[in-house]
Structure formats: structure tokens, C-alpha cells
N, C-alpha and C positions, 0 to 999 in steps of 0.2 A: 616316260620319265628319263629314259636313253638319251632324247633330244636336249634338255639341258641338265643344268649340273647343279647341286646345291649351292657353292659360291655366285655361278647365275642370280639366282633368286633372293640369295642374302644380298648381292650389290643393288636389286630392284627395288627391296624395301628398306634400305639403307637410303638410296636418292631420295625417296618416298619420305623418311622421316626427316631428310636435312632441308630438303623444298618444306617441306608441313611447318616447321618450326621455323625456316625463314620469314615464310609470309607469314606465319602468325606473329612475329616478331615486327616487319614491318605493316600490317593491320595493324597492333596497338599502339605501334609509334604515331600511327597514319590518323588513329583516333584520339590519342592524348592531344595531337596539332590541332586538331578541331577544337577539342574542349578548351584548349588554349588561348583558340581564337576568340570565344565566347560560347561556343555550342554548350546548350545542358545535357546531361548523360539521359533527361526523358529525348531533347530532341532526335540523339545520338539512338538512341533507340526504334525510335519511331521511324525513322528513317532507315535505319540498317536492316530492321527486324530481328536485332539481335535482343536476345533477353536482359533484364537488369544488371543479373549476376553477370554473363557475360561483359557486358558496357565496363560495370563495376570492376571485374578481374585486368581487362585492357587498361583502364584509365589509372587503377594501381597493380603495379605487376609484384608488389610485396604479396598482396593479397590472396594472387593466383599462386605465387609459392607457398603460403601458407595451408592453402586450401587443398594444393597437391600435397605436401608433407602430412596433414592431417589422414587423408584418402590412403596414404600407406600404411600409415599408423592404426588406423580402422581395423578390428578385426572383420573378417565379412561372417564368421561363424557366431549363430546367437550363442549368448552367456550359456552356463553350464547348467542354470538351472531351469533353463526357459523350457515350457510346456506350448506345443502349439496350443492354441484356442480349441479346437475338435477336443482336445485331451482337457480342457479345465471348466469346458460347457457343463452348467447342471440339464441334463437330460431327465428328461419324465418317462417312467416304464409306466406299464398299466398293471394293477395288482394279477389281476386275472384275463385271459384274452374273452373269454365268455361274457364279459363287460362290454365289448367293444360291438356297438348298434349301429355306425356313423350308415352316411347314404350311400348305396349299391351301383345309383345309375344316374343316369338325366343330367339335368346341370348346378353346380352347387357353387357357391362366393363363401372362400372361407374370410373371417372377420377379418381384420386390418392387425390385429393384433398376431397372428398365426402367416398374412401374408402382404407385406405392404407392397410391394412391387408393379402395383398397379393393373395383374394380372391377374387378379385373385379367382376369375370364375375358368371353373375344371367345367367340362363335359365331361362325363364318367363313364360315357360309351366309346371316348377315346383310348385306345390302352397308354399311349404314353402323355394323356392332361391326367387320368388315372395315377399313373404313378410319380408323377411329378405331384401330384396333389398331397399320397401317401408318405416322399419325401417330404414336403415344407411340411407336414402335420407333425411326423414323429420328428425329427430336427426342429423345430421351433415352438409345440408347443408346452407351455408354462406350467398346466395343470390337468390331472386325470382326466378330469372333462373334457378338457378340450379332444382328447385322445376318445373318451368314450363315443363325445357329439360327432367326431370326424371319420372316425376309423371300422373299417369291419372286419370283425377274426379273420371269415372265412377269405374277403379279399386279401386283408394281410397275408396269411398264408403261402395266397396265391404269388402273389407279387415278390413276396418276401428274396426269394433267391436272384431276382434283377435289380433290387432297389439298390441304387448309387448313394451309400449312405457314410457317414463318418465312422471308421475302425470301432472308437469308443463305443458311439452308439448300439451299434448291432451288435457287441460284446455284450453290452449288458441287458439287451432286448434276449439275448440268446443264452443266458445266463439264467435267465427270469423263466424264461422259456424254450425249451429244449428243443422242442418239436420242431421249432422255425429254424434252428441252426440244421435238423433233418431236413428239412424240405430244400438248402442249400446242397446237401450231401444225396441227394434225391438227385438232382437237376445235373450236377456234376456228370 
């Protein structure tokens, strides 16, 4: 840091920003002349590979100032009352874990409805198609059944303190059932 100086580095990105802004300034002048000539802003496209909005901002420069003044005016922080999605999800518990009979091993295709991703079949002697399986089941599905056809106590249990799952959810999984928030503090 000895070697140069902070003024160094602010004249670097000062050139940096008056070169950027020059030729972006003659660019748009350089593409309004074409569109002048006759060019359409698809040909103008097609040819540059610049995107529409791009073309669009060049060919009216009101538009880019408008679009930048907007861009500041933007808050980037969501509203006050925004709930991420994880937080406004209805989640299915199971009344009881003693309920829960789903399959133990081998290989299983959960329905389209609990996995559409085109990857629906789990090997259950894998430990991570296992618990990737135990994720998409309690995260998606709709109703007890699904939870009873899919899931098994003792697996749950087992997996329970690795599964990558939404704050919300395992809140009220471990709310429900106490045991599986132990078997976190177990692992710990």
C-alpha cells in the first residue's frame, strides 16, 4: 500500500469514468447516425448484440436519464411489511410422528405434485437422495398424507438435525414436536 498513494488511485478511476462516459456518449451519437441513416433499432440490435433496452436508451438519451433518475429513487430495501415467502408458506405438520410409515429404502418417485423438477426418483440408500427427498416432502407437501405416504418417524429423527430446511418450518415441526428440536441439541 507504501508503493502508491490514495490520490493515485482516485486519478485512475476518475480517467476510468471520463473515458466510460465519453465513449458511451459517442456510441449513442455513433447509433442515433445509423438509425438516421435508415437502420431499425431490431437491425441496430441484431448486429451490435446490444439488448433492446440498450438500443432504446442510445437512440433516446431522455429515456436513459429517466431510467437512471428512477434507479435512484428506488428504494433497494423491501417495504415494511414484506414477509419473505419461507415466512408466509402454509406448511403441513403431522398430528402425530407415530403416523408417519412413508418408505425406508430402495428407490421411490415422489408424485409430480410434491416434486416437479424432473428429478423426482430418490434412491433411499443414498444418504444425501434421502434427505433431499425428506426436504422436498416436508417443504412442499399440501397434506397429512402426503407427509404420512412419504415420511418415516424414525428416519425423520434421524436426519432431522442435518436437514437444510426453512427457519419457519422447523419452528413449527419443533413446536409440534419437541423431541426433534432434542435430537438438534443432541448433535450439537
Amino acid at each position: 500500500m507504501s508503493r502508491f498513494s490514495e490520490d493515485e488511485l482516485q486519478a485512475v478511476v476518475s480517467r476510468y469514468e471520463a473515458t466510460r462516459a465519453a465513449a458511451l456518449t459517442e456510441r449513442d451519437e455513433q447509433l442515433r447516425a445509423f438509425h438516421a441513416a435508415g437502420w431499425r433499432p431490431v437491425d441496430l440490435q441484431r448486429v451490435t448484440g446490444y439488448s433492446r433496452e440498450t438500443i432504446r436508451q442510445a437512440l433516446r438519451p431522455e429515456v436513459r436519464r429517466a431510467t437512471n433518475i428512477n434507479r435512484r429513487r428506488t428504494s433497494p430495501q423491501p417495504p415494511a411489511d414484506y414477509q419473505p415467502y419461507g415466512d408466509r408458506k402454509p406448511y403441513v405438520i403431522a398430528e402425530t410422528l407415530a403416523a408417519l410409515h412413508g418408505p425406508t429404502k430402495g428407490m421411490v418417485t415422489l408424485p409430480r405434485h410434491l416434486d416437479w423438477s424432473g428429478h423426482a426418483e430418490y434412491d433411499l440408500n443414498r444418504p444425501a437422495r434421502l434427505a433431499s427427498m425428506y426436504k422436498v416432502v416436508l417443504t412442499e407437501a399440501s397434506t397429512v398424507e402426503d407427509l404420512h405416504a412419504w415420511l418415516d418417524a424414525g428416519l425423520l429423527r434421524r436426519l432431522w438435525p442435518t436437514l437444510w430446511l426453512p427457519p419457519r418450518l422447523r419452528q413449527r415441526w419443533e413446536e409440534a414436536f419437541p423431541e426433534l428440536a432434542a435430537t438438534r441439541s443432541d448433535a450439537a
